[in-house]
N, C-alpha and C positions, 0 to 999 in steps of 0.2 A: 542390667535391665536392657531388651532389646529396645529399640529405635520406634516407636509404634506407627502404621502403618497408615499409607494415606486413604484418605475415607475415599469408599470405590463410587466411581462414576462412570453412566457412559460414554464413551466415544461418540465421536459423529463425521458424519461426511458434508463439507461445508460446502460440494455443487448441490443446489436448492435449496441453502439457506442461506448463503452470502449474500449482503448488499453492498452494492462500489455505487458511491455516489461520487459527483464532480461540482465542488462548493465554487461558488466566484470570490467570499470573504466570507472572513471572520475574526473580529477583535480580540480574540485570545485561542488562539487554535490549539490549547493544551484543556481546554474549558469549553469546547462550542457549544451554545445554546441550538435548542430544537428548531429557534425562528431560523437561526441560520442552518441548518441541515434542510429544513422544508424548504429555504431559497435556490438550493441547487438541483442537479439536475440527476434523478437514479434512472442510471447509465444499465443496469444490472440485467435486463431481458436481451441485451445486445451485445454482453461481455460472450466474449469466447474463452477469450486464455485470462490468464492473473498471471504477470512473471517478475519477479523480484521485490520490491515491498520489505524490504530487509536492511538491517543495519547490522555490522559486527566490528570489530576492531581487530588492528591488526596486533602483531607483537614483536616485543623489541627484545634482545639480549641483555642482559644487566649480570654480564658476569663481574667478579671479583677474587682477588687472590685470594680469601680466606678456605674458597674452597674450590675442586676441581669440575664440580654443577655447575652449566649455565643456565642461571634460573632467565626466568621469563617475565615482562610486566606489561599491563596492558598501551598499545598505542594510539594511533589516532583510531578517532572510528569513521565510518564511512557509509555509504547507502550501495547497495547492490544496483546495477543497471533494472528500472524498472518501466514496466509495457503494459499496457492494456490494450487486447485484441479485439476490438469493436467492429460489429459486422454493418456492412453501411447498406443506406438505403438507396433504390436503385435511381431515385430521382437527384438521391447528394445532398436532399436536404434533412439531415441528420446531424450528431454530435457534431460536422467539421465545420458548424456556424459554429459552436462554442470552442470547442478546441483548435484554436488556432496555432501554430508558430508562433512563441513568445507567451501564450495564454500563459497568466500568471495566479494560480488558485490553489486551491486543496484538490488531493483525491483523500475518501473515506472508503474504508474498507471494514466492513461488520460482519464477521466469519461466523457467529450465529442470528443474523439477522439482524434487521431493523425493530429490536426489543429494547424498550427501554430497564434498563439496570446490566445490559451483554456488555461487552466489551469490545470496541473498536480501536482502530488507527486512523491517526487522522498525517498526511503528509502533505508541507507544502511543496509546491509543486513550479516547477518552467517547460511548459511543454516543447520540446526542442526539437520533434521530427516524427511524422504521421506516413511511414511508409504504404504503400498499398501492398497488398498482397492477394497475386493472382495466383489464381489453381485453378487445374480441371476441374479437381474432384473435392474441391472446397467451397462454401458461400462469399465471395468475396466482401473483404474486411480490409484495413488498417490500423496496421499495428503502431499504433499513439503510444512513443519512447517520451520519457518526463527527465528532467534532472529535479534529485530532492535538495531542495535549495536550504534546510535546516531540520536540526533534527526531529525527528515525528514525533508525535505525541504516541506513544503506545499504552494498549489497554487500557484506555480511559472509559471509562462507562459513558453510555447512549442516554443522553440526553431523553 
């Protein structure tokens, strides 16, 4: 008997429907309540870019003499270098009061939206470096680097 197929859905493009919000706390970040999602700050009409927000593992060799295969097993895992590209306001007084050097919080990332029962990521966060970024032919922004300080809560549903 064939494998039976998965029930068809459509696709979607997550520019205008993403929310990236920037929490201060929250007492269970694998569980956040809506009080704490409403306490932070949606960053999301000033995102530019979204870059890394990723976790994988690496892999190790686990050969053995029984056979001439070197099989594989999973290693540590890890978080990708991750950015968000925030375009600033011309007077400075924007996100860089909240996002400091050393800011120690969540970023939430809701790739169909701020819906409750979607699926979001929620990552804790050390923000470590807010470069600026000039261009001719771009709106000036800075690109706010994070280190993920544990591992994220992925696809948890929206409170």
């Amino acid at each position: 008997m064939p494998a039976p197929l998965i029930e068809a859905y459509d696709a979607f493009y997550a520019v205008g429907k993403t929310a990236v919000l920037v929490v201060p706390a929250m007492v269970d970040y694998t569980n956040p309540t809506a009080a704490e999602l409403d306490a932070g700050i949606n960053v999301t009409r000033q995102v530019k870019s979204i870059d890394g927000w990723a976790t994988e593992a690496g892999q190790l060799d686990r050969p053995d003499y029984a056979s001439d295969f070197n099989s594989k097993i999973n290693g540590r895992r890890e978080a990708s270098d991750s950015s968000l590209g925030i375009y600033a306001k011309i007077s400075g007084a924007d996100i860089r009061q909240t996002l400091t050097v050393g800011y120690s919080g969540f970023v939430v990332l809701m790739p169909g939206g701020w819906v409750t029962g979607y699926r979001m990521d929620v990552f804790p966060v050390l923000m470590r470096s807010k470069p600026k970024q000039w261009s001719d032919s771009d709106p000036f922004m800075l690109q706010y680097q994070f280190s993920i300080r544990q591992v994220p809560a992925e696809d948890i549903l929206v409170p």
